[in-house]
N, C-alpha and C positions, 0 to 999 in steps of 0.2 A: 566652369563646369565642375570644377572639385568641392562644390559645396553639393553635389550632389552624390559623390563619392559614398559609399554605404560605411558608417564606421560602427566599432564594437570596441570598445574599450572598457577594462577594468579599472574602475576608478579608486575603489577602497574594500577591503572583506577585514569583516571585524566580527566579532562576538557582540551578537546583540542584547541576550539573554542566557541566564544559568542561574538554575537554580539546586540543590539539593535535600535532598530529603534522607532521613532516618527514623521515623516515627517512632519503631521500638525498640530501639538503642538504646541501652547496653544488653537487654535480655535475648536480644535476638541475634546476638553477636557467638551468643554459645551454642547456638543449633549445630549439630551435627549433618542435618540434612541439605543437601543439596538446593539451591534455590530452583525456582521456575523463571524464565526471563523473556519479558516481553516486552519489542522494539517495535516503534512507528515512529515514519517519517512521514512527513509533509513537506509539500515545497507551496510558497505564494508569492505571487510578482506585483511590486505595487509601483505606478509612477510614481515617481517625486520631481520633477519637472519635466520640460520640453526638451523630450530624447532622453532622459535620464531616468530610471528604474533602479528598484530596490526591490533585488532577490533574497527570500531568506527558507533555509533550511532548517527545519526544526525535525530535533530527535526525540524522543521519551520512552527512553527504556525503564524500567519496571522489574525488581525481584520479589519473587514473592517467594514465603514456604508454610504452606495453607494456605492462609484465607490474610496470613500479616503479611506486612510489608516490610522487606529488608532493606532496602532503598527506592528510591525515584531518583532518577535525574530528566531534568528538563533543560535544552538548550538548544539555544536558534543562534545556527552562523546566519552573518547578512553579507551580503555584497550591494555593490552602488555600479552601475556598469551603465554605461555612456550607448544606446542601440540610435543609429540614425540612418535614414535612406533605403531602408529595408523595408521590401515587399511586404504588405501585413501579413500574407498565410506564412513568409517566415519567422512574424515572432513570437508566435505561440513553441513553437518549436526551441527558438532560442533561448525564450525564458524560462520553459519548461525542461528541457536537454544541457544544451552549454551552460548557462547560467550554473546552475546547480552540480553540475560537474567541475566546476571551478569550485564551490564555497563547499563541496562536501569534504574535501581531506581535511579542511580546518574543523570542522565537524566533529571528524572522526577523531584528532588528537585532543580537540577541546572535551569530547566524551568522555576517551579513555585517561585522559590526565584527570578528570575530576572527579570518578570512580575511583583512583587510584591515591588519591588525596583525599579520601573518607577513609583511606584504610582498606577497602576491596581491593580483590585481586581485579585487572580491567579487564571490561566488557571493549571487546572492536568490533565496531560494528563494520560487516561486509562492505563489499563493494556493491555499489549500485549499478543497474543499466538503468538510465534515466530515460532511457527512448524507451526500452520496455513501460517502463512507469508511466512518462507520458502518453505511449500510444493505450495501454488500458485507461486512464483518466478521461481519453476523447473517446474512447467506444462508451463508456460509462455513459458519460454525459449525452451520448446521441442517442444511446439505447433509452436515456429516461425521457429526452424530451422526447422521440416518437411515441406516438399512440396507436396504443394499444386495441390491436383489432380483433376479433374472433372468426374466423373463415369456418 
């Protein structure tokens, strides 16, 4: 009976991806003005074997002041986590919620350490409600695939 047991194990969270950008460095290093900063996240869950999934969070914050670009950073934490025995309507949920609640603090120090190793002051990025996140993603998706009536 214990091979039917539900398990959830963290197998590895690494950094899968990082990248940096500074396009108009040095001249934009002497601006006085303030930047603009714009953060998106994504999360995507991809099998990689039988029971075994790869979760990965990707960041890409963005300063800008006008229309140049004072940095980009791009980076995707991963995890590898072990899902078995579980009901399917639970792992939409798990890969969408736990999962990424686990890989997001490494995220969050892998962002602000590598802001902060160009020489900016660092960008933290918030905390997330991934249930929040998730349950908009599933109304998204239901609201597109229904069709649209006119009464």
């Amino acid at each position: 009976m214990a091979d039917l047991d539900p398990v959830f194990q963290i197998q590895r969270v690494y950094l899968k991806e990082s990248s940096l950008e500074q396009p108009n460095s040095p001249a934009i290093l002497l601006e006085q003005e303030q930047p603009a900063v714009d953060i998106q996240l994504a999360v995507e869950a991809t099998p990689v074997a039988e029971g075994v999934f790869e979760v990965c969070v990707t960041a890409t914050v963005q300063t800008k002041i006008k229309d140049r670009t004072v940095f980009l950073v791009e980076c995707k934490q991963a995890g590898i986590f072990e899902i078995r025995n579980l009901p399917d309507d639970q792992m939409g949920p798990i890969m969408g919620i736990a999962c990424p609640q686990i890989v997001y603090p490494y995220l969050r120090g892998n962002v602000a350490d590598m802001i902060t190793r160009g020489g900016f002051p660092p960008v933290h990025l918030a905390e997330i409600n991934f249930q929040a996140m998730y349950e908009q993603q599933q109304a998204q998706a239901a609201g597109q695939a229904a069709p649209i009536t006119n009464q």
